[in-house]
C-alpha positions, -999 to +999 in steps of 0.1 A: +612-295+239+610-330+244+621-363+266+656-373+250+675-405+256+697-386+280+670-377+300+667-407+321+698-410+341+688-375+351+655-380+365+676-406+381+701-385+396+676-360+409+658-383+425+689-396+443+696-359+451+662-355+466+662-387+485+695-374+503+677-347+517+649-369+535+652-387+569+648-418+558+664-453+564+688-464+539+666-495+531+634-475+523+656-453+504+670-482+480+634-491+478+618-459+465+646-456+439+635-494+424+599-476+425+610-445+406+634-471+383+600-486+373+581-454+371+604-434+346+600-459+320+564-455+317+573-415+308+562-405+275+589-386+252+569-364+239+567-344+272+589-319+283+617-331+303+607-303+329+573-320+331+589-357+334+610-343+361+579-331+381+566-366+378+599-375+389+596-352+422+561-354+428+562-398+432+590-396+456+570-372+476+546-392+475+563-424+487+584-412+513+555-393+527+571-359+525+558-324+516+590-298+512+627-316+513+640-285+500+624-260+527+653-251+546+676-250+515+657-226+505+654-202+530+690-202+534+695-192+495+672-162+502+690-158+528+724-158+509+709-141+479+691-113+499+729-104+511+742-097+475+708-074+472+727-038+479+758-050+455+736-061+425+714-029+426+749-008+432+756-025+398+725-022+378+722+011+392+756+024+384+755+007+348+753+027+317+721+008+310+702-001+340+677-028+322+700-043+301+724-049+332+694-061+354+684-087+325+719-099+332+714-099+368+686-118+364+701-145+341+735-145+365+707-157+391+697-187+378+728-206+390+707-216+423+692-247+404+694-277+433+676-301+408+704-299+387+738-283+401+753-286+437+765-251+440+773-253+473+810-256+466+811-225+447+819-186+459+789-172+446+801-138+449+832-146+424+808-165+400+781-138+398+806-112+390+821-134+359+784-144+348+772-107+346+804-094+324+799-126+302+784-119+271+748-130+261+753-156+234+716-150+223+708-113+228+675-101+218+671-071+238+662-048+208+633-071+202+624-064+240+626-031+238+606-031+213+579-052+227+579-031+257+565+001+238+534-021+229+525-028+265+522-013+304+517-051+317+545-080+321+543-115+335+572-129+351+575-165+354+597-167+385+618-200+392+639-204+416+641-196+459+672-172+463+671-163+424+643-144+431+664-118+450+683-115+413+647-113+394+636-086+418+663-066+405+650-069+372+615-065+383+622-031+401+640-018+374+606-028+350+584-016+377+596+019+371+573+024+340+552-009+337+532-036+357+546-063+369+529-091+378+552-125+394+541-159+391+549-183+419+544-220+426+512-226+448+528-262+461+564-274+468+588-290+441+628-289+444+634-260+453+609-236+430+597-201+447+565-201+466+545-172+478+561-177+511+597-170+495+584-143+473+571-121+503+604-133+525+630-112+499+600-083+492+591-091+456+554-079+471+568-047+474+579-039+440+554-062+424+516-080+418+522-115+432+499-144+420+504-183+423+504-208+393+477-228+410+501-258+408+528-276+417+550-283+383+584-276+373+582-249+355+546-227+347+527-247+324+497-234+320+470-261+313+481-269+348+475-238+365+443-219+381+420-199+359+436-167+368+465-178+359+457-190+331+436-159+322+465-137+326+492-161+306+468-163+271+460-125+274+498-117+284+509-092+257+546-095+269+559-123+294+589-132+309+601-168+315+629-173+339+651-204+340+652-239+321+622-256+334+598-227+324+619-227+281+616-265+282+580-264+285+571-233+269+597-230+238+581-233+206+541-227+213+546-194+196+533-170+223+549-135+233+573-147+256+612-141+262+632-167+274+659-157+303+683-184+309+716-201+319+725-232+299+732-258+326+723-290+304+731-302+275+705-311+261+692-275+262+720-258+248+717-283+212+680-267+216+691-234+221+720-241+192+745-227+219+769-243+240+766-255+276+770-225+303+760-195+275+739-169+288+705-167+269+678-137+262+655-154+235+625-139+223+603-164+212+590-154+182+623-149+163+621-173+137+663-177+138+673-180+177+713-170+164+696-134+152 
C-alpha cells in the first residue's frame, strides 16, 4: 500500500499527538513541528504509509531527545486490557466456536491504536461487546482453517500494548494444537508491544516470544534481525495483526492473514470495505470480497 495525498495531514496530526505527550516548552514544540513540516515532504509515495509514519515518529524522537512518550500509556492499557482478560476467555470459551470467536476477539482488540484514535473517551467494555457481535465484512476463515491442516507452526505479528491481552486470547486458543511464535518490537514507537509488555500480560506463558530486531511501525521484514527474518520467509502460515503490519505487508504475496479494524480511510478503499468493518483477509485470495 502506498503514501496517498491524504497521508500528510496525518503524519501531521500524529506528530502533534506525540508532541503532547513530551515535557517540552511550547516554543521547542512549535519548532520541532516546522522540522517535521520540512521533513515529510521529502517522503517518498511509494512507501507504505506505516513506514512514513515511522519516519514520522522516529525524527521527533530524535529532536526532542526522547526514547518512549508512550511508556506509561501503555502500561495502563495492559493494565485496562488485562482486566477484560477473565470476560473475553468466558466468551471465547463459552462460544459455539472457540477460534472463530477468539479471531474476533482479537480483531475487537485493535481499537487501542494511540497513533491514530484517542479512545480514551470511550467505555471500552460497551464497544468491545458491539465489535465482537459485528459481523466480519471480509471473512476468510475457511481459507484459515484450511491453512492450518498444512502446518504445526504460526507467526503472529503482534501490534499493539493492551491489544495484546485480546491477541493472547487468540494465541491460547491456537496454542492448544499448534506453535505459536509472537513477534514484538525490539525499540519503542507509539505505542507498539515490546518484550517488556509481552511478558507483563503473560503472552510468554502461552507462547515463543521473539523481537523484530527493530523499531518500525508495523514488522517489516528487511528491517528486522536475521531470526526474524529467517522465521518470516520460511513462515508457512502467519498472522498479521492491525493496520500498520497490512499496509506494509498487503500485496507481497506471502502466506499471511490479515486481522484488522478499519480505522482509516484510506485503508478501507484498499481493503474495498468501508471505514470501521472488521477484516479477516487471507492474502492470497485473489478477490478480497470472496
Amino acid at each position: 500500500m502506498n503514501t496517498k495525498l491524504e497521508c500528510f495531514p496525518c503524519f501531521l496530526k500524529q506528530a502533534i499527538s506525540a508532541l503532547k505527550r513530551i515535557n517540552l516548552p511550547e516554543e521547542r514544540k512549535i519548532d520541532i513541528m516546522k522540522d517535521i513540516s520540512q521533513y515529510i515532504s521529502t517522503f517518498n509515495t511509494e512507501e507504505s504509509p506505516a513506514y512514513n509514519t515511522y519516519l514520522t515518529f522516529k525524527k521527533i524522537y530524535e529532536l526532542a531527545n526522547v526514547e518512549d512518550p508512550y511508556y506509561e500509556e501503555k502500561k495502563s492499557y495492559n493494565t485496562i486490557a488485562l482486566s477484560f482478560y477473565k470476560v473475553l476467555k468466558n466468551i471465547v470459551e463459552s462460544s459455539n466456536n472457540p477460534l472463530y470467536t477468539a479471531i474476533k476477539v482479537a480483531i475487537a482488540g485493535n481499537i487501542i491504536d494511540l497513533g491514530i484514535l484517542d479512545i480514551s473517551k470511550l467505555d471500552l467494555r460497551d464497544y468491545i461487546s458491539k465489535i465482537i457481535e459485528m459481523p466480519l465484512k471480509i471473512d476468510h476463515y475457511y481459507y484459515f482453517k484450511n491453512e492450518l491442516q498444512k502446518t504445526d507452526k504460526i507467526l503472529y505479528l503482534l501490534d499493539n500494548a493492551g491489544e495484546i491481552v485480546f491477541d493472547k486470547i487468540l494465541i491460547e486458543e491456537l496454542s492448544k494444537e499448534k506453535e505459536v511464535t509472537a513477534v514484538v518490537n525490539e525499540y519503542p514507537i507509539i505505542n507498539d508491544a515490546l518484550m517488556e509488555d509481552a511478558i507483563e500480560v503473560g503472552l510468554n506463558k502461552s507462547c515463543k516470544l521473539i523481537s523484530s530486531g527493530s523499531g518500525t511501525v508495523g514488522k517489516i521484514p528487511e528491517f528486522g534481525s536475521k531470526e526474524f527474518q529467517e522465521l518470516f520467509y520460511n513462515s508457512k502460515l502467519i498472522i498479521s495483526k492491525g493496520q500498520a503490519n497490512y499496509e506494509n505487508l498487503e500485496g507481497r504475496g506471502y502466506n499471511i492473514f490479515f486481522l484488522l479494524k478499519a480505522k482509516c480511510e484510506l485503508v478501507a478503499q484498499n481493503l474495498e470495505v468501508n471505514f470501521g468493518d472488521l477484516v479477516f483477509l487471507y492474502e492470497k485470495v485473489i478477490s478480497k470480497k470472496d
